[in-house]
C-alpha positions in Angstrom: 188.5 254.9 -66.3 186.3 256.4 -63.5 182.7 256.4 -63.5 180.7 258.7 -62.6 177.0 259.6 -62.0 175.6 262.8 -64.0 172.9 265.4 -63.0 170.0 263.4 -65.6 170.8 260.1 -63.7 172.3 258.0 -66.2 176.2 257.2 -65.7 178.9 258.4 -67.8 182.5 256.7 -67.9 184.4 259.3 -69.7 182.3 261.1 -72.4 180.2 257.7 -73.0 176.8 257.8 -71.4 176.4 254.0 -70.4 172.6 253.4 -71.1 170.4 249.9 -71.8 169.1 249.9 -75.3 167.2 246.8 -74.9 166.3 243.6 -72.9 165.2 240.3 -74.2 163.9 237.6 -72.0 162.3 234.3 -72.4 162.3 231.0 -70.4 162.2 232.5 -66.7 160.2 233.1 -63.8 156.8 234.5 -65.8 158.0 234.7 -68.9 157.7 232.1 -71.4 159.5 230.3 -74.3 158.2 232.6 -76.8 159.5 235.9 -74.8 159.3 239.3 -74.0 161.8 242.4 -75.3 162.0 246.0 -74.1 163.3 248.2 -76.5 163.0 251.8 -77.1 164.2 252.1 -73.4 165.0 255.9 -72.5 168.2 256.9 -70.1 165.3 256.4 -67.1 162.7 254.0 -66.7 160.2 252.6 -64.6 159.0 249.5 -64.4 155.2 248.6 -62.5 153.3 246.1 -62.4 151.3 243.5 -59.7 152.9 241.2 -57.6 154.4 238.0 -59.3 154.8 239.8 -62.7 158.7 239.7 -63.5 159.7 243.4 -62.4 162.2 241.7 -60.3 163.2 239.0 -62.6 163.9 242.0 -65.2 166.3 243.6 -62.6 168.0 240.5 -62.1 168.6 239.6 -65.8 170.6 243.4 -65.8 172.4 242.8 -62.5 173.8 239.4 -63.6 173.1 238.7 -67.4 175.3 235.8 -67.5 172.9 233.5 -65.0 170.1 233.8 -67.7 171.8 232.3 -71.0 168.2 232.5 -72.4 168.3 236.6 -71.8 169.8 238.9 -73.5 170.5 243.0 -72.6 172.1 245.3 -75.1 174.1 248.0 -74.0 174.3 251.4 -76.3 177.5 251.4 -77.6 178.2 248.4 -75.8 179.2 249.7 -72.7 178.4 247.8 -69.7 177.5 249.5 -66.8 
């Protein structure tokens, strides 16, 4: 089924909005055992921060989740983008 990109910027394939619900991340870059989770996320959001603070680890967790076995993002209706 085709993708496709709507006007709010989230991504729909067919009538599913594919959206992150939450992220869960412990054990990498500046993150420790004990771990971090976003949840509540929204269909957009932005992350800031200093240098050296994990915004880019975060993006790489959600590009490749499978890399990070101590990671975790959940999908809404467990749709992967």
């Amino acid at each position: 089924m085709e993708m496709k990109q709507n006007s709010d910027l989230t991504f729909l394939r067919g009538d599913v909005r594919i959206m992150i619900e939450s992220i869960a991340f412990s054990g990498i870059a500046t993150y420790g055992a004990t771990g971090e989770k976003l949840n509540g996320l929204s269909a957009f959001n932005f992350l800031f921060g200093s240098n050296g603070t994990g915004k880019t680890t975060i993006s790489r967790v959600i590009a490749d989740e499978a890399k990070f076995p101590t990671c975790n993002v959940s999908w809404k209706t467990g749709t992967k983008l």
